[in-house]
C-alpha positions as CSV (number, residue, x, y, z in Angstrom):
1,X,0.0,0.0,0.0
2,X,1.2,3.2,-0.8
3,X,0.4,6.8,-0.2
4,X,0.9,9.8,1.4
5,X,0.2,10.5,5.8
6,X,-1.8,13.7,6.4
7,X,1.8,15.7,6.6
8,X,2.6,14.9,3.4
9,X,5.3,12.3,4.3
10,X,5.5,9.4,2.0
11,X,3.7,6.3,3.0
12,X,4.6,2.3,2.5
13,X,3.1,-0.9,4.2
14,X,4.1,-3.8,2.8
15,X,1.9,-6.1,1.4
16,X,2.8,-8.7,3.7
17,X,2.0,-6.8,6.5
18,X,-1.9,-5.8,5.0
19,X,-2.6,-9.8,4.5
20,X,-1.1,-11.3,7.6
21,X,0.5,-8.3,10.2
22,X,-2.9,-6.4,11.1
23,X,-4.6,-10.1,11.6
24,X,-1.7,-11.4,14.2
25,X,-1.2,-7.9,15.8
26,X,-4.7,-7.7,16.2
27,X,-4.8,-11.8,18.0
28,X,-1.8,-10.3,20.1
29,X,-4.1,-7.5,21.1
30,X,-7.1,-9.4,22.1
31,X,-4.8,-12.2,24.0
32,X,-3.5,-9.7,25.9
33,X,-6.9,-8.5,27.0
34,X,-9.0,-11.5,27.2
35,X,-6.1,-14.1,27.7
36,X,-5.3,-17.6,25.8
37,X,-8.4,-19.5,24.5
38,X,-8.4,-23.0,26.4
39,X,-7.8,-26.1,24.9
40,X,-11.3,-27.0,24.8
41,X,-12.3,-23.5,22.8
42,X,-9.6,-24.1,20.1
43,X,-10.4,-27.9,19.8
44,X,-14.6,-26.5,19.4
45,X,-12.9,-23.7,16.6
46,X,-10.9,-26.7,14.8
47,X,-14.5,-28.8,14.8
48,X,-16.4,-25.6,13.2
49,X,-14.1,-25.3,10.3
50,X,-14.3,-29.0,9.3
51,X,-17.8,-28.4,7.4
52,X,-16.4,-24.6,6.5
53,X,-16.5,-23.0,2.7
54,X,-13.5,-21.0,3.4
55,X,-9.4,-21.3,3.9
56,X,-9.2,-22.6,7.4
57,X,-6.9,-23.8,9.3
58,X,-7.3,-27.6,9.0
59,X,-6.0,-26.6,6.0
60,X,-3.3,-25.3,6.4
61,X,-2.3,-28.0,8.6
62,X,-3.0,-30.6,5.8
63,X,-0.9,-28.7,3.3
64,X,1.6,-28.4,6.3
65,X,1.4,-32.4,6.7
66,X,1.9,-32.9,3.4
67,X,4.8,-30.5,2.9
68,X,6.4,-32.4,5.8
69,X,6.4,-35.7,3.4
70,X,7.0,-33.7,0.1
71,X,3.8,-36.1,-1.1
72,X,1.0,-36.4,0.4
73,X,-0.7,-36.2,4.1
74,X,-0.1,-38.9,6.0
75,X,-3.2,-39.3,8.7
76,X,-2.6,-42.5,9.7
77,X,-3.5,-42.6,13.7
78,X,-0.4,-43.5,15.4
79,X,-1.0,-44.7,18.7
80,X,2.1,-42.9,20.2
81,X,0.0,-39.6,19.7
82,X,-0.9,-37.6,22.3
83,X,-4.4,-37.5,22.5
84,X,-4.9,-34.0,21.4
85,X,-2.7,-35.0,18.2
86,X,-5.4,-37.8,18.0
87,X,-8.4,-35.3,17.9
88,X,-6.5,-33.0,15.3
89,X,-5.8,-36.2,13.1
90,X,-9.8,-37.1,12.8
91,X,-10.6,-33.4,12.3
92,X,-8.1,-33.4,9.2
93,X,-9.3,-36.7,7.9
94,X,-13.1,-35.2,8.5
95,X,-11.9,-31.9,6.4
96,X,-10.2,-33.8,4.0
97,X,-13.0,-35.8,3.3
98,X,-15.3,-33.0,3.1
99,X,-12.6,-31.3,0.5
100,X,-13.2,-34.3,-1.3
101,X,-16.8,-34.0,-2.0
């Protein structure tokens, strides 16, 4: 974004910053004046977004899963998992099946 501030000084934000800075400044902001979401509210966020008709973050974590392989997402259940890994893993198979369709 370019333009010029009320003084007539030139003005710059990078793009970056418009389509990701504002968004985590503005989490930092409302953690510090609400505090962290619990592991139950992020796990109830995660099960919202499995039917969602948007970018989520299921799906970034598939795309991160399968970046991790350089081929494809493995979701096999492995029963070393912690059980909060276990959850994730059937909310990215739910997702993916739901991308699927």
């Amino acid at each position: 974004l370019r333009g010029v501030t009320d003084d007539g000084k030139i003005l710059n934000i990078a793009g970056d910053y418009m389509a990701h800075g504002i968004r985590e400044r503005a989490s930092e902001i409302v953690t510090l004046e609400l505090g962290r979401q619990t592991e139950k509210e992020v796990s109830r966020q995660l099960e919202r977004e499995v039917d969602a008709e948007r970018f989520t973050r299921l799906d970034r974590m598939l795309i991160a899963e399968q970046a991790a392989s350089n081929e494809f997402a493995d979701l096999r259940p492995d029963k070393d998992m912690a059980e909060t890994m276990r959850q994730n893993r059937a909310l990215l198979i739910d997702r993916a099946r739901k991308l699927e369709r």
